[in-house]
C-alpha positions, -999 to +999 in steps of 0.1 A: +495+166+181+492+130+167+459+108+174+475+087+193+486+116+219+451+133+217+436+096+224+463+091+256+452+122+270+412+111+266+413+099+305+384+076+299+376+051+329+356+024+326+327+042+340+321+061+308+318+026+289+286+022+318+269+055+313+278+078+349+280+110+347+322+114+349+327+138+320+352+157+345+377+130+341+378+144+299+411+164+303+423+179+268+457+189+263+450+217+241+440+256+253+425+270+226+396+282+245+395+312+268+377+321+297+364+358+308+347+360+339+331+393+342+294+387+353+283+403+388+248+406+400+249+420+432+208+428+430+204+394+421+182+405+386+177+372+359+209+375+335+183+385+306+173+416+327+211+423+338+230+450+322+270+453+320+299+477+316+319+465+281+352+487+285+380+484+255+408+500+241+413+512+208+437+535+183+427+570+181+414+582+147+437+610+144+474+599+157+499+626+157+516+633+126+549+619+143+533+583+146+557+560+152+590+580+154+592+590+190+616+581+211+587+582+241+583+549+262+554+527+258+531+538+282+536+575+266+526+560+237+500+545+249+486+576+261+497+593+227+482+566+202+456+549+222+423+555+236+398+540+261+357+535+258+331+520+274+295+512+268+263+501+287+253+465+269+231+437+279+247+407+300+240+380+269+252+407+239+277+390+216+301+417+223+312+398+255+316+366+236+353+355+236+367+339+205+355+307+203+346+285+178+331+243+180+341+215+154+310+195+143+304+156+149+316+133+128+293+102+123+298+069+117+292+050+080+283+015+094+288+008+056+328+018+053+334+008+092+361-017+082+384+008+064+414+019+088+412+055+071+372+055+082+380+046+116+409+073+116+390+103+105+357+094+129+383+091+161+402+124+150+375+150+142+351+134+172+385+142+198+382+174+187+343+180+188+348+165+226+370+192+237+341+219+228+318+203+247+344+199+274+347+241+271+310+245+275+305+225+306+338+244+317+322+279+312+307+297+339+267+303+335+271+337+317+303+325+292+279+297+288+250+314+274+262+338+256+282+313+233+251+292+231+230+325+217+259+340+201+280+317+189+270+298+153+293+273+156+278+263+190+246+255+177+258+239+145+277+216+168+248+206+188+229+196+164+250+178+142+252+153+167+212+153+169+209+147+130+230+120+128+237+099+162+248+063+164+217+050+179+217+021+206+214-007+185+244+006+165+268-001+191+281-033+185+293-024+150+316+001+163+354-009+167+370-007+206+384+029+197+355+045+181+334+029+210+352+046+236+353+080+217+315+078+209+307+070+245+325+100+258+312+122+233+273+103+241+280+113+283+293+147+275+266+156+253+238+144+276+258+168+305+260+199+281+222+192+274+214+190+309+233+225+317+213+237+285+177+228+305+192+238+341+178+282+344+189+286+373+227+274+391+222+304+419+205+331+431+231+353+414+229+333+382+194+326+368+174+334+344+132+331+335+125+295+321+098+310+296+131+333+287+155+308+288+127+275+266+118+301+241+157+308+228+167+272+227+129+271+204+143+297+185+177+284+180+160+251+169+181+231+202+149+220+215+115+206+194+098+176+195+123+155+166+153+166+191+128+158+218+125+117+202+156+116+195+171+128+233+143+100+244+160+072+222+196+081+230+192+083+267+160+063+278+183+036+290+210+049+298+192+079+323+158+077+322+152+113+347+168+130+322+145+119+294+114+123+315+127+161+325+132+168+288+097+153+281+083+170+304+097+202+303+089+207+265+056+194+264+042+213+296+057+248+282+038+241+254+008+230+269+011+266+289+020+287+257+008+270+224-013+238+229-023+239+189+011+246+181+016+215+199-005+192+186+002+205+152+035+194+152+024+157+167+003+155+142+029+164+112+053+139+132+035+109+128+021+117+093+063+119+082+068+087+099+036+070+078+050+087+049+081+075+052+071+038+056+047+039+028+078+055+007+095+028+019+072+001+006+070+015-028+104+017-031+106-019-021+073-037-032+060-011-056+025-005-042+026+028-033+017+057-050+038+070-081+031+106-073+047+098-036+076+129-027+105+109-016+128+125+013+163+135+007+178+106+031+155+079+013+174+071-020+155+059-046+160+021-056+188+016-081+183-006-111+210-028-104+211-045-066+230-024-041+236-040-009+248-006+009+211+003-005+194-028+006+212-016+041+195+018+043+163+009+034+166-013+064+180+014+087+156+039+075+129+016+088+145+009+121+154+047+130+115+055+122+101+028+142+122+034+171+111+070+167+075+063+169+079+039+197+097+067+217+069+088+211+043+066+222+057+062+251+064+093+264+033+113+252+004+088+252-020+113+234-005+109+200-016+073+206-054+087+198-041+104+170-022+077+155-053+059+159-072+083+138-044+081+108-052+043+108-012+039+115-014+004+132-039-012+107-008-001+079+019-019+101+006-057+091+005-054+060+041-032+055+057-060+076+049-086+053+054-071+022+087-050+028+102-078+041+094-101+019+105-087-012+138-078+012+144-114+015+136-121-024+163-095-031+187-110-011+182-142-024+215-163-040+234-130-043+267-128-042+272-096-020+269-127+007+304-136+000+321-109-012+305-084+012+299-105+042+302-081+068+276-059+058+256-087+049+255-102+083+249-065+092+217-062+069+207-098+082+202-084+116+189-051+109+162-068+090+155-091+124+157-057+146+128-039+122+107-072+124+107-071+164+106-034+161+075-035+140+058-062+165+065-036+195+046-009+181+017-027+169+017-041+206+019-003+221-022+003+203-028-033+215-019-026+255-031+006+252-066-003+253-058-027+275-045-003+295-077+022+291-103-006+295-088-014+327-088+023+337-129+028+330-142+002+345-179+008+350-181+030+323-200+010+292-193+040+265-160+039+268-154+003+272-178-005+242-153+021+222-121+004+234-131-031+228-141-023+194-106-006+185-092-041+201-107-067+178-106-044+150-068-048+156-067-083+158-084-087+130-063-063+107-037-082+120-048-118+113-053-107+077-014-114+071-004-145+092+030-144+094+023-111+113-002-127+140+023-156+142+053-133+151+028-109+174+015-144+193+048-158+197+061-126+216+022-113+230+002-139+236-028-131+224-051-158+244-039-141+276-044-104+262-081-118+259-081-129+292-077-097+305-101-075+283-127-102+290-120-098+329-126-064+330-152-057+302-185-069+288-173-086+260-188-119+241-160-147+242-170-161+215-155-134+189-123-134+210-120-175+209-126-172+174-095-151+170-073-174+189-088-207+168-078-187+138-044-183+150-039-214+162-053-231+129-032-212+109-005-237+090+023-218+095+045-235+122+037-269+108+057-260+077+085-247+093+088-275+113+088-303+085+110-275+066+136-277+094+137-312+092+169-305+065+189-285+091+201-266+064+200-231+079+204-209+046+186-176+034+165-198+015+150-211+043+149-174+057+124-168+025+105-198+030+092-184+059+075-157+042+059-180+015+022-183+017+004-208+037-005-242+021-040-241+010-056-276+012-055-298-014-085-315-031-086-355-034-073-360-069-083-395-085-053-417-094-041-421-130-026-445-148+016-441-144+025-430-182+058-420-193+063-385-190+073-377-226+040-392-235+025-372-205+039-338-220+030-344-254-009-351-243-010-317-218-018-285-234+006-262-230-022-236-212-025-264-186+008-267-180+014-230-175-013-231-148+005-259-129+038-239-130+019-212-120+005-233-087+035-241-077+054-206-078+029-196-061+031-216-036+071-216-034+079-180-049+118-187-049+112-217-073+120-209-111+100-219-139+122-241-151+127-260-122+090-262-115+084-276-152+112-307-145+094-316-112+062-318-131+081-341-153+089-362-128+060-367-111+039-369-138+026-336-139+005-338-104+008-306-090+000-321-051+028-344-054+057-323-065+044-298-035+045-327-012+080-336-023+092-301-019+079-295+014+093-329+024+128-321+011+121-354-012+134-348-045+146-372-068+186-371-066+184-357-103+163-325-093+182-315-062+215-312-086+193-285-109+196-253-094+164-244-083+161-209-098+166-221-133+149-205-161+125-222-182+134-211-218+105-210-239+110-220-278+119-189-299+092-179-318+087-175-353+097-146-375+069-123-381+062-113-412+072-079-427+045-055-427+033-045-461+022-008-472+002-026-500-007-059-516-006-070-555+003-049-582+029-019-570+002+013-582+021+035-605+023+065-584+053+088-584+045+106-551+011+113-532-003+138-547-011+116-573-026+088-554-051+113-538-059+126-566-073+089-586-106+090-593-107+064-612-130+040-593-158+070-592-151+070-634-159+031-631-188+034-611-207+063-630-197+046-661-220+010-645-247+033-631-249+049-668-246+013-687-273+000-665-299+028-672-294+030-708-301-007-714-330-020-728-336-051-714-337-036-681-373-030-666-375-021-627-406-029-613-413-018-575-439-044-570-433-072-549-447-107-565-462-126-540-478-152-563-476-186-551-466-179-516-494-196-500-496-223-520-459-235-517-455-274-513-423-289-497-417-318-519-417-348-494-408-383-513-441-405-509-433-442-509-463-460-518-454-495-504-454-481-470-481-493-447-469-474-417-504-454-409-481-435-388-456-420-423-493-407-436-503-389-403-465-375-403-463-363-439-483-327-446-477-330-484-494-360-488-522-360-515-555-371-503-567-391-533-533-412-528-543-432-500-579-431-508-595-407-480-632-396-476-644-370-499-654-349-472-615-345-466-611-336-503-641-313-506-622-293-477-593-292-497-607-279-528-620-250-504-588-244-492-576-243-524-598-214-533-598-192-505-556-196-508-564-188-547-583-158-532-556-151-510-531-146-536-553-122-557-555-103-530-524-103-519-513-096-549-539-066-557-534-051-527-508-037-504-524-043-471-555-061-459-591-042-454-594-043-418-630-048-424-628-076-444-601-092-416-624-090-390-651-105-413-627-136-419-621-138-382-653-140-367-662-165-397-632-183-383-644-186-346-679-191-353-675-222-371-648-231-347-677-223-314-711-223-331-727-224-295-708-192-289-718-174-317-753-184-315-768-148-316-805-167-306-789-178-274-796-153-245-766-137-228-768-141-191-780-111-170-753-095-146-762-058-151-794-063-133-819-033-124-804+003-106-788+001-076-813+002-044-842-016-064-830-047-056-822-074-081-834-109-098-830-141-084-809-151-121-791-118-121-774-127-085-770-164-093-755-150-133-733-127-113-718-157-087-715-173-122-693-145-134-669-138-101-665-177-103-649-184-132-634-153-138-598-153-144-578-139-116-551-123-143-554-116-183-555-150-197-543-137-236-512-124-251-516-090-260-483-082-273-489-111-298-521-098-309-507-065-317-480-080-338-505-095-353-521-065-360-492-047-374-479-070-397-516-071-413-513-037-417-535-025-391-530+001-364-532-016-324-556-001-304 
């Protein structure tokens, strides 16, 4: 049978295209299926419990010897040759299965959807995966579950359309054909599903839900991926059957295996966190090296894919979706999302996945060659945005939702409003994610609301909106739309930072810009490339470096011109990606093993071996302590040392009184002083002439005779002090309890008044004194 008969006979009305339930009007022309209807339960027992008759007919073992000569008609031989047994087997044993066997589903490569043999081979294998659906809505309830727990094929079937479905936001990229053949196959499926959930059709023909939830657990028809993905198919198409699936899993559950449950919530969101975080690395390159990438994530290829590019970006839309379903239908993984610090992840993901998405697409030529899939990737990237925005807002109204819900109760509310602004702050981190968050959520109204129903201070919530509202973004894109020009250049100006403001730069003096360049250093004019790629990321180097020309090299003025979309009509013809080529650099110099003189070595045994700079150095040592004019002497002459005059030119015309105070080398009898000046200097003389006998008899000062010189020292420098006839105030007085002197009281006010309130010397300097006198600190 052709595909175009097998499609003629695919009565599809156009209620199909609109989601009812009007599978019945699917009439295949082909019988390949058969239907035995055997099941009776007159005590009306569940079908698990039920036991049947299996009756069949089979060639004896041991045929006469005469086997197929006789003459005999054939129901002789039928009594001759053939024999007739029975057994006592459950209702649901394989053994009452007919032959039957299901064609898997065929999915869709968005990639390859414009090839005519694509199209063919999706419409030609999914005609025949609809006609075993058709046979399993067809079968009665016992056919029907013993092909569904007997049959391979069955199961196989079922959930290859769970693995890979075309999900709703897929739809428009399929062709008129494949779009009618999908929806079919999308209102079928959601039918067969339904009979797989539905226990009990009659009192005859039932079955125990525990009985009936535990096999489709087992066969692996029913968990909480199939669970998501039922809730993304089907949530807006028939939302009762969603909720009955939702509800029917998570309750038995609940009943059975509550850890089991949250177990597998857990591991489900931890996946999806994985899988963005992958993602990013893959991408931006910020994740971890070690990271285990999943089989349907392919790793980035060194040179630009756009059918990569375009999985990357359905990869994030498929697990967004998925955690948004989630959300939604079991609130408590919200709290455990929460806990995983999933929504403080999502800000920063959005900006930097897409950002480096945009780079990559940037001037490529995939745009024209490939347009189709690049308007394709275009979109999807827009979908994941607003995808990534409704599940950050899902956190957001929850606690909305749960402030509203304790009123009264401060513990909670305190806990809630704290999770609220921590959001808002994470969020306001990366601006272009507030920005896109406030433009769909306003966030001045969500702060409205908490305020209304909790104690909260407005003054950290109005902060939040001022820092939104302050935020430069919009103002750029506004003068950047100015051009009209609506290319993907523009798309990646939108990601580019912010523009800081820019200090007030004095005015120079206009200069030619060759002088310009040749005065700049070329470190300084790195740094002012550097400023403005960072500030325009899509900008080459070598663009950035003529703009500087032009403008002098002022950094605030080529950003101005940029922003304004006022370039000089010589720049805008430069392509702004160019290169800067730096000048090549010179040779470097060959590497030499050894300098001078090539040694005369044949190999290296040799050159370990030389000892013939330890023969040149014994033979010195040896020369040195056999000559006779050499005398070593240990002692250190010190002669002289203290008597050492810096020769200091004396000009005797000078008058200047202030040249004689200034000059320590001048001689006394030159200028005429008193004798009493030169007696002193004759005794300086000899206690330095003293000094250097000692010195030079001795190796260290008697400490004795130090101390001797010392107090000589201060007594003539304090001869009041030293004064032993003087008395010595009294402040020790009589003993305590005999009362004391008049003197002794007024010597002790004496004391506590002018005694210091901290140690008034140096110690450390005194014990360096000390030591380098030879002397031992105390």
């Amino acid at each position: 049978m052709s595909i175009e008969t097998s499609f003629k006979k695919l009565e599809i009305s156009s209620e199909v295209r609109e989601g009812e339930k009007v599978s019945k009007n699917l009439v295949t022309g082909n019988k390949i299926y058969q239907y035995i209807d055997i099941f009776k339960n007159p005590a009306k027992l569940p079908i698990n419990q039920i036991h049947i008759e299996h009756t069949w007919r089979q060639i004896k073992k041991h045929p006469p010897k005469d086997w197929g000569n006789s003459d005999n008609s054939a129901e002789e031989m039928a009594r001759t040759y053939i024999e007739t047994k029975s057994e006592i087997i459950p209702a649901l044993d394989r053994k009452l299965l007919p032959p039957t066997f299901l064609h898997r589903f065929e999915p869709f490569s968005i990639i390859q959807a414009e090839e005519e043999e694509e199209r063919v081979n999706f419409i030609t294998k999914n005609i025949q995966y609809l006609e075993g659906l058709e046979f399993l809505l067809n079968c009665n309830f016992h056919q029907f579950w013993c092909t569904i727990l007997n049959e391979p094929s069955a199961v196989v079937a079922l959930r290859s359309f769970l693995l890979e479905p075309i999900l709703p936001y897929q739809f428009t990229y399929l062709v008129d054909e494949c779009l009618e053949v999908y929806m079919a196959v999308l209102t079928t499926f959601l039918l067969v599903y339904e009979k797989l959930l539905t226990f009990k059709k009659s009192e005859t023909e039932y079955m125990a839900s525990s009985f009936g939830l535990s096999k489709l657990i087992e066969k692996k028809l029913l968990n909480l991926p199939i669970v998501i993905t039922l809730a993304v198919l089907y949530k807006d198409r028939d939302y009762a059957f969603v909720d009955n699936v939702v509800e029917v899993y998570f309750n038995y559950l609940k009943k059975d295996n509550e850890t089991f449950l949250s177990k597998e919530v857990e591991v489900t969101i931890d996946q999806n966190l994985s899988v963005l975080e992958i993602i990013g690395n893959q991408v931006c390159g910020f994740g971890g090296s070690g990271s285990i990438v999943p089989n349907y994530i392919h790793n980035r290829p060194a040179i630009f894919s756009l059918s990569w590019v375009y999985s990357v970006v359905d990869d994030i839309i498929k697990t967004l979706v998925s955690l948004n379903a989630l959300f939604q239908f079991y609130r408590p993984s919200i709290e455990m999302a929460l806990n995983k610090n999933l929504p403080f992840r999502l800000p920063y993901l959005y900006v930097n996945i897409y950002k480096d998405l945009f780079e990559l697409l940037d001037q490529r030529e995939e745009e024209h060659t490939e347009q189709a899939l690049f308007k394709v990737v275009i979109k999807g990237i827009g979908m994941g945005r607003t995808e990534f925005i409704e599940v950050f807002h899902v956190f957001v109204s929850n606690c909305l939702d749960e402030a509203l819900k304790h009123m009264g109760d401060n513990t909670k509310q305190e806990h809630l409003v704290e999770t609220y602004l921590k959001l808002l702050t994470t969020a306001l981190e990366e601006e272009y994610f507030i920005k896109d968050y406030n433009k769909t959520y306003d966030v001045a109204n969500q702060n409205e609301m908490i305020e209304s129903c909790c104690d909260l201070d407005p003054t950290r919530t109005k902060f939040i909106v001022s820092c939104i509202n302050r935020l430069p973004r919009d103002k750029v894109l506004q003068e950047l739309s100015k051009s009209g020009r609506r290319t993907l250049e523009d798309v990646i100006r939108d990601f580019t930072p912010a523009l800081a403001e820019i200090p007030k730069v004095e005015e120079e003096q206009p200069c030619a810009s060759g002088s310009r360049l040749a005065s700049a250093k070329h470190s300084e004019i790195d740094a002012q490339i550097q400023d403005i790629i960072d500030m325009f990321p899509h900008l080459g180097d070598g663009f950035a470096l003529q703009c500087l020309e032009a403008y002098n090299f002022q950094t605030p003025d080529v950003i101005n011109a940029i922003l304004e979309d006022n370039l000089p009509p010589h720049l805008v013809e430069i392509p702004f990606d160019s290169i800067r080529i730096p000048p090549e650099p010179e040779p470097e110099k060959p590497i030499l093993a050894y300098r001078g003189k090539k040694p005369d070595y044949d190999d290296a045994l040799k050159l370990l071996n030389d000892k013939k700079e330890k023969k040149d150095m014994k033979t010195l040592v040896l020369d040195m302590i056999q000559s006779d004019n050499y005398n070593y002497d240990d002692d250190f002459d010190e002669e002289g040392l203290d008597m050492v005059d810096v020769p200091v030119h004396d000009n005797p015309t000078c008058d200047d009184p202030e040249t004689e105070i200034f000059n320590p080398n001048r001689r006394p009898h030159r200028r005429g002083q008193p004798e009493s000046d030169s007696e002193e200097s004759e005794e300086e003389a000899a206690a330095a002439a003293t000094s250097s006998e000692r010195n030079r008899l001795n190796f260290c000062d008697d400490p004795a005779a130090i101390r001797e010189r010392r107090n000589a020292k201060f007594a003539s420098k304090h001869p009041q002090s030293s004064n032993p006839a003087k008395p010595k105030p009294d402040v020790v007085g009589k003993a305590k309890g005999q009362g004391q002197e008049k003197s002794t009281q007024i010597n002790r006010q004496k004391k506590n008044a002018n005694k210091s309130s901290r140690a008034n010397h140096n110690r450390k300097s005194g014990a360096t004194w000390k030591r380098n006198k030879g002397m031992i600190p105390s």
